[in-house]
N, C-alpha and C positions, 0 to 999 in steps of 0.2 A: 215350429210349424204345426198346424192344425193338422183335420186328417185328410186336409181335400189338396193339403202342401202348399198351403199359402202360412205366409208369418204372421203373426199375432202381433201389435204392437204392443213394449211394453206396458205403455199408458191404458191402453186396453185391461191387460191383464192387471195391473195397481187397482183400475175402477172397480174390476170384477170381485176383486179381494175389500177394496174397502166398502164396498154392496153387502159382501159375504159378511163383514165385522159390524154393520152398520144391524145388520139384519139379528147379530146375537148366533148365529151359526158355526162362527170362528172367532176365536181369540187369538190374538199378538203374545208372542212370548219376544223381548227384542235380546241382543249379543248384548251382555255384558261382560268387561274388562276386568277380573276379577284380583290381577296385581294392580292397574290403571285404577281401579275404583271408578269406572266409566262405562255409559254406553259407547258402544261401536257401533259405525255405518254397515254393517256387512247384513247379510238382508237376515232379517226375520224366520222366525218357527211359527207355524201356527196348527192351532189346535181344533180339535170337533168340540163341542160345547156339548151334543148329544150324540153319543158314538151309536145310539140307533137307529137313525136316521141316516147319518153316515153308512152305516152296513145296509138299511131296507135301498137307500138313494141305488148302492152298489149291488142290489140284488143277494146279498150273503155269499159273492163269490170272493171278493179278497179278505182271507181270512190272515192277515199278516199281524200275527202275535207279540211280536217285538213293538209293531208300531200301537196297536192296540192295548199294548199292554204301558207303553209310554204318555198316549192319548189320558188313557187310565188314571194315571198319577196325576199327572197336571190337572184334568178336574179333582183329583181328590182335594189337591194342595188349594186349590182356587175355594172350593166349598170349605177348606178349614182357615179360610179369610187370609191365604199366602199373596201376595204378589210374589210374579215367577216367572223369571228372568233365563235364558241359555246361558252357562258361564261360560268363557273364554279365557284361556293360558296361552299367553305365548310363551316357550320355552326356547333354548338356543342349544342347539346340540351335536356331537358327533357323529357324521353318518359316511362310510366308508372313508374317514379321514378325513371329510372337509365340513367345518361349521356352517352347520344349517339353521334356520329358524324355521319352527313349526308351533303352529294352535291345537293345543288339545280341548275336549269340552267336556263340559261337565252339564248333563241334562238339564238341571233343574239348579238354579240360585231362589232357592225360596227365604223370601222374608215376611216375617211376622210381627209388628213392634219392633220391639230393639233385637230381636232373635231373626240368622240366618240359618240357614239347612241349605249343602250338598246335598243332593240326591242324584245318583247315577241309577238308569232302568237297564236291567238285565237279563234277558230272558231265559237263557241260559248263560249259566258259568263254570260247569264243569270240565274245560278245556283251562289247561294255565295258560297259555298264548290269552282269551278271552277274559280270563281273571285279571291279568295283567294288564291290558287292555281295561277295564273298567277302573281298578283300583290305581292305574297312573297319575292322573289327573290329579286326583284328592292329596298327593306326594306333594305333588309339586305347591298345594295352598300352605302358609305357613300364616294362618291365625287361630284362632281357638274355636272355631264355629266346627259344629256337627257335623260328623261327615256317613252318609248312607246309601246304603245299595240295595236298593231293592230287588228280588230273583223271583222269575216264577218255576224256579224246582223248591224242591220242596225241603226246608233246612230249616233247624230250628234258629231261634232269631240269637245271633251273637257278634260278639265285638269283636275285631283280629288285635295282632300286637302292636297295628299301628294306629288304634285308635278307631277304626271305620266299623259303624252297625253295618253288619249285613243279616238281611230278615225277607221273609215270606212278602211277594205284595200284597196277599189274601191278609195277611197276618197284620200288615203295617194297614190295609182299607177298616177291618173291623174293630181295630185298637184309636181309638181319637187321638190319644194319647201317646202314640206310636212315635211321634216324631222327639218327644222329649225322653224316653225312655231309656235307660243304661242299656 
């Protein structure tokens, strides 16, 4: 519903979005299937092209750090020639006794040429409940592609025991070279 309580129709809002992409204002990131090796129907991410504009449009009142800080990556990745995809996991699991299926995601499927990159945005991770929560997802891939996390506390950049960079986003923006690095 709008603000005066009437519905919007979707078709409405699909135009207003392909206006917005048509315009260079927003990019399409689509759901990919990351066991499937497939796109999926489930809707769309989409991104600010220029998050200043985005913030002057908003007056500098929503100052939401996690999102910003996600916006952030995806142009990084887009200016370092990625295409960059949402991954999607379906997993199958036990939740108080009864098999469930559930999708985990993983921010960013960035590819480059014949090279992929995981990338999870984390704004903080100093909670293990939230550590866990970010580093799940990347368990559950079982190919040989990069897998990374980018935080905005402030940690020197290192690899854990199962393989995952996790680094600075200040750190992984001013290193080009970030995304290939041990």
């Amino acid at each position: 519903m709008n603000n005066k309580g009437q519905d919007i129709d979707g078709g409405t809002v699909a135009e207003y979005i392909t206006h917005l992409k048509d315009s260079f204002l927003f990019e399409e990131s689509k759901r990919f299937d990351i066991k499937g090796n497939e796109y999926i129907g489930t809707p769309s991410k989409y991104y600010s092209v220029d998050l200043g504009i985005r913030n002057a449009k908003l007056g500098f009142r929503q100052n939401e750090y996690t999102y910003l800080m996600e916006n952030a990556i995806y142009n990084e990745l887009r200016c370092r020639n990625c295409s960059v995809d949402v991954g999607v996991i379906g997993i199958r699991e036990y939740i108080e006794g009864k098999r469930e299926y559930r999708q985990l995601e993983i921010d960013f499927v960035a590819n480059r040429g014949d090279q992929r990159y995981y990338i999870q945005s984390a704004y903080r991770m100093d909670d293990p409940d939230k550590k866990e929560q970010e580093l799940r997802p990347f368990l559950k891939v079982n190919d040989g592609f990069r897998k990374i996390v980018l935080v905005g506390d402030d940690v020197p950049p290192h690899t854990n025991d199962k393989g995952i960079r996790i680094m600075n986003v200040i750190d992984f923006m001013k290193d080009p070279d970030s995304l290939d690095e041990i």
